[in-house]
Every structure is written in structure tokens, then in C-alpha cells.
C-alpha positions as CSV (number, residue, x, y, z in Angstrom):
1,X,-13.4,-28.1,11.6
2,X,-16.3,-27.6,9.0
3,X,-16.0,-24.7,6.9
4,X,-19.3,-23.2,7.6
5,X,-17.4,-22.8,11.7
6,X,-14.8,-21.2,9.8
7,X,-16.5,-18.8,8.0
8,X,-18.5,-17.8,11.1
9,X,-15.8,-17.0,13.2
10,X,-14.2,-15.4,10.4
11,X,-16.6,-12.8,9.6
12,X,-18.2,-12.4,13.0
13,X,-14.2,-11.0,13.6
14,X,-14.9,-8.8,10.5
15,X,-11.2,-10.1,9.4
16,X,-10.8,-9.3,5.6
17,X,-7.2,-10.6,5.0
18,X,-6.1,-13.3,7.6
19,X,-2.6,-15.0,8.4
20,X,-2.2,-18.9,9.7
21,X,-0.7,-17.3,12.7
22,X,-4.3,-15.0,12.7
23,X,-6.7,-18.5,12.5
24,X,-4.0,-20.0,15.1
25,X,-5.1,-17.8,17.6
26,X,-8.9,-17.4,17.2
27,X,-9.5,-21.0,16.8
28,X,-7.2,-22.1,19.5
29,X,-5.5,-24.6,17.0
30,X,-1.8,-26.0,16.5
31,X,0.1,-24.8,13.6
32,X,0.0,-27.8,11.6
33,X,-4.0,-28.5,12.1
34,X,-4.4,-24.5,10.6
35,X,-2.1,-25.2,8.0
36,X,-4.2,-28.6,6.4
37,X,-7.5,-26.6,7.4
38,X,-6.3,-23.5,5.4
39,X,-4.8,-25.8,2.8
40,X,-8.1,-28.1,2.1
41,X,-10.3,-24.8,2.2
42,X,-8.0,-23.5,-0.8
43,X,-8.3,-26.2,-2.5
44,X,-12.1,-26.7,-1.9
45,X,-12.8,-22.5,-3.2
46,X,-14.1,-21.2,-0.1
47,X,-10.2,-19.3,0.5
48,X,-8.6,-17.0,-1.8
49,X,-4.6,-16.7,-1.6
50,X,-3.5,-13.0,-1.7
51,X,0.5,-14.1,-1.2
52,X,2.4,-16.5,0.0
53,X,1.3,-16.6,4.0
54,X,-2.0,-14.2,3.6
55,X,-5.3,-15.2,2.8
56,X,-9.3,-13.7,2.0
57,X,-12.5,-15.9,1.9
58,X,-12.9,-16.0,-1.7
59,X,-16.5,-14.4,-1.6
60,X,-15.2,-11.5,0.2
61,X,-13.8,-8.2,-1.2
62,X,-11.0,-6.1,-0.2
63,X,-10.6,-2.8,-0.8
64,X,-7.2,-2.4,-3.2
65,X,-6.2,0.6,-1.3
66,X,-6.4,-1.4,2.3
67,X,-4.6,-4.6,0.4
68,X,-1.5,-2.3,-0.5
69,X,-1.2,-1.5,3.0
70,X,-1.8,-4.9,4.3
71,X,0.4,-6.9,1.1
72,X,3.7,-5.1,2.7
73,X,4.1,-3.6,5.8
74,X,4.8,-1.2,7.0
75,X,4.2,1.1,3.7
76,X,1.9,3.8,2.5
77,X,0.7,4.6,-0.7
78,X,2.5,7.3,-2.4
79,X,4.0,8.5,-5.5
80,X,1.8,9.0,-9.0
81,X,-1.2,6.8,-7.7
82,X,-1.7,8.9,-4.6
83,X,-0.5,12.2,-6.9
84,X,-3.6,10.3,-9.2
85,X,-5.8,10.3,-6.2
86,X,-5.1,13.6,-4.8
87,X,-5.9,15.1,-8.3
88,X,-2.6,16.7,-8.1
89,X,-2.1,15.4,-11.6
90,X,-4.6,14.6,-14.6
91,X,-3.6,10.6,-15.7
92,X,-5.6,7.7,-14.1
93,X,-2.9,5.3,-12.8
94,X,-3.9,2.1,-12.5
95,X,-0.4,0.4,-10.9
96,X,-1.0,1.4,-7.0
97,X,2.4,2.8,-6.0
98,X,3.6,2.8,-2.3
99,X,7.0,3.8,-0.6
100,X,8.6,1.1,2.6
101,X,11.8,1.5,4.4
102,X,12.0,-2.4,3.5
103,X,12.8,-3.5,0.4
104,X,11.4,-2.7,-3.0
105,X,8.8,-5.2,-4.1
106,X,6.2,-5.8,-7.0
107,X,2.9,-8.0,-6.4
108,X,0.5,-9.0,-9.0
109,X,-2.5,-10.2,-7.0
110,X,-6.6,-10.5,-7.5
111,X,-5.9,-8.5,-10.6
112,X,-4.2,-5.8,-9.9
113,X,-0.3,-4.6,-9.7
114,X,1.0,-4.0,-6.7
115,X,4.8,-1.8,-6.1
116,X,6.9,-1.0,-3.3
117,X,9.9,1.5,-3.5
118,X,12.0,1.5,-0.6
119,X,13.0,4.9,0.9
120,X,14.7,6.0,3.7
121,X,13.5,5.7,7.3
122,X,13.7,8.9,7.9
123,X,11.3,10.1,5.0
124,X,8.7,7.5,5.8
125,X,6.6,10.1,7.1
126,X,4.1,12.8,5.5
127,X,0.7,10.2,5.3
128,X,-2.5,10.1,6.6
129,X,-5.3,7.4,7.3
130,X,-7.9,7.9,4.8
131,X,-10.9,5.1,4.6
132,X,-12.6,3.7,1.5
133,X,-15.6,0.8,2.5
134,X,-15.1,1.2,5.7
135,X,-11.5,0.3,5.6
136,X,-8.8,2.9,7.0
137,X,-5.6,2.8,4.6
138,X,-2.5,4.6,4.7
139,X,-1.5,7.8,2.1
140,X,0.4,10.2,1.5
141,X,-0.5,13.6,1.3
142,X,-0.3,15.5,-1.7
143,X,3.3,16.9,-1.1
144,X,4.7,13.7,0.2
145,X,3.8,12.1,-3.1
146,X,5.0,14.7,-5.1
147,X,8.5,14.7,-3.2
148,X,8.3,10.7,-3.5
149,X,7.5,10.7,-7.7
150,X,10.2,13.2,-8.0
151,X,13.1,11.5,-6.0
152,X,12.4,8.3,-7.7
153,X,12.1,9.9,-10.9
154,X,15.6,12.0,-10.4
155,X,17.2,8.3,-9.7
156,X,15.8,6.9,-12.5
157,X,17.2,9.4,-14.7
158,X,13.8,10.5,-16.1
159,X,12.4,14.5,-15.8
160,X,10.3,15.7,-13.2
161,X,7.0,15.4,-13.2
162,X,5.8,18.9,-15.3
163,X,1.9,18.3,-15.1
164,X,0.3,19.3,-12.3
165,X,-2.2,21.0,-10.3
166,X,0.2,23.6,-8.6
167,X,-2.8,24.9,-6.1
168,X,-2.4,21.5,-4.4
169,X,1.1,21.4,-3.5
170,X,2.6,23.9,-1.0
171,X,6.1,24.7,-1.4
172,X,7.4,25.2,2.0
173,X,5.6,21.9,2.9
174,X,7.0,20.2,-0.3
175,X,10.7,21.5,0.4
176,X,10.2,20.0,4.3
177,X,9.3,16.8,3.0
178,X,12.7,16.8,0.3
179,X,15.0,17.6,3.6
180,X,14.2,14.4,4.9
181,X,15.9,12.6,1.9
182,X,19.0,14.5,2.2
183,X,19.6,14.9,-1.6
184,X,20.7,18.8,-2.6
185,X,19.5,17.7,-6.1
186,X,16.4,16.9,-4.9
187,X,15.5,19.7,-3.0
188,X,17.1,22.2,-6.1
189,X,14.4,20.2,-8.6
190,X,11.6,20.9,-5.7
191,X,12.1,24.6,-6.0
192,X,12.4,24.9,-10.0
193,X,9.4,22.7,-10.4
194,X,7.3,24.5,-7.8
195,X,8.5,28.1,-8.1
């Protein structure tokens, strides 16, 4: 297959990131054909590696908030990026946080850092679908991230976070949210921070 066939199909999809099982099915192609295609098209520029198993073209751009949904699924972006986002709280982070019921993970990737805490199925909950470029990502909402910075921070030993925007974070909301990690301490710095 020529690369300019590749391409085509590629973007006439509108597919940003893509796996060899992905170009397996839309080309109609054996597993081992997709593999040496994907492989020489990498080697040749026209395909950008994102991780092991995921690709871009390399003259395409993906939105970083879309990538940390797609880099490890499932996950959401939460704690002090999304706090960053929501304006809860006044620093520019420039690490994109997220929260999995997987495993915690850290990716370096097209120039940005990419980190994954893993929390408790039953707290993966309390985002919504935002886009940015036409791309819908996953975040969570400005108590979710709050509850999130603060439980990590309470396991890492370190204080909880002290500057924010109180207007944006509604205690009842907030304390709902800390229930689902089942941690008394937790819920007790929720209240002292937000009361």
C-alpha cells in the first residue's frame, strides 16, 4: 500500500490516534502486513509513535487534553491540572494529571508529561465531556478534582491544598464525592478545608 492510500483513508475516517488493530480493520489487512506497513511509514516520517501500540500521522495534531484520555483508558483528567483548568486554583500546571482504576502510570510523549493515579472503582465517577478542537475529552468537575488532589495529597503525606477559589467548590457536593473513597480522614480534611 502507498502511503498517499494510507493517509486518505486515514483522514477521510478523521482518526487522530490509531492502533494496528484500528488500520487492521479499515484496510482489510492481516496483522503482520499492518505491522511492516506501520513499521516502514515510521521509519519513512509520515507516522508519529505516541506509545508503544498507538500511533498519529506525524503532520497531524492532537489535542493534549484528548491524548490523556486516549494514552490510558479508561481515565479522566483530574486533580491540580483540572483544579488548573477549572480556575479553582491560581498556578498554571503544566504536568496533565488524570485518575484510572488501573494502575498508576507516567508517559512522556510529543513533549508533554503525562500521569495516572489509580483510585478506586467506586470514586471513578464525578467527570464530564468537555471538547477542545473539536475533540470531546474526559474531566473532572471542579469538586471531583478537589476531592482527588486532596486524597492523594493526604497519602502522600503533604497538606491540603490551602489556595483556592472557595466560590467554585460546593461543600455538600465535595463531601459526596469524599464518601466514595471511604477514608474518615479524608472526608474530616474536606470539611476543615472547605468550612
Amino acid at each position: 500500500m502507498k502511503w498517499i492510500d494510507f493517509e486518505r483513508q486515514i483522514k477521510k475516517k478523521n482518526i487522530k490516534l490509531f492502533t494496528p488493530l484500528d488500520v487492521q480493520r479499515f484496510l482489510s489487512r492481516s496483522k503482520v502486513a499492518v505491522t511492516f506497513l506501520i513499521h516502514r511509514l515510521k521509519k519513512q516520517g509520515y507516522v508519529q509513535s505516541v506509545k508503544r501500540g498507538l500511533y498519529k500521522l506525524s503532520d497531524e495534531s492532537v489535542p493534549d487534553l484528548y491524548l490523556a484520555n486516549k494514552l490510558y483508558e479508561p481515565s479522566y483528567i483530574s486533580l491540580e491540572f483540572a483544579l488548573s483548568y477549572h480556575r479553582v486554583i491560581p498556578e498554571t500546571v503544566y504536568e496533565i494529571t488524570s485518575v484510572t482504576p488501573k494502575a498508576t502510570r507516567r508517559f512522556e510523549t510529543l513533549g508533554k508529561i503525562y500521569s495516572y493515579h489509580k483510585i478506586k472503582k467506586t470514586a471513578f465517577t464525578g467527570y464530564t465531556i468537555e471538547k477542545q478542537k473539536w475533540f470531546s475529552f474526559q474531566i473532572a468537575d471542579p469538586e471531583k478534582a478537589f476531592v482527588d488532589s486532596n486524597y492523594f495529597r493526604m497519602l502522600g503525606g503533604l497538606k491540603p491544598i490551602s489556595r483556592y477559589n472557595k466560590e467554585k467548590i460546593n461543600l455538600a457536593k465535595a463531601l459526596r464525592y469524599a464518601s466514595l473513597l471511604g477514608n474518615k480522614k479524608l472526608i474530616s480534611i474536606i470539611k476543615r478545608t472547605l468550612q
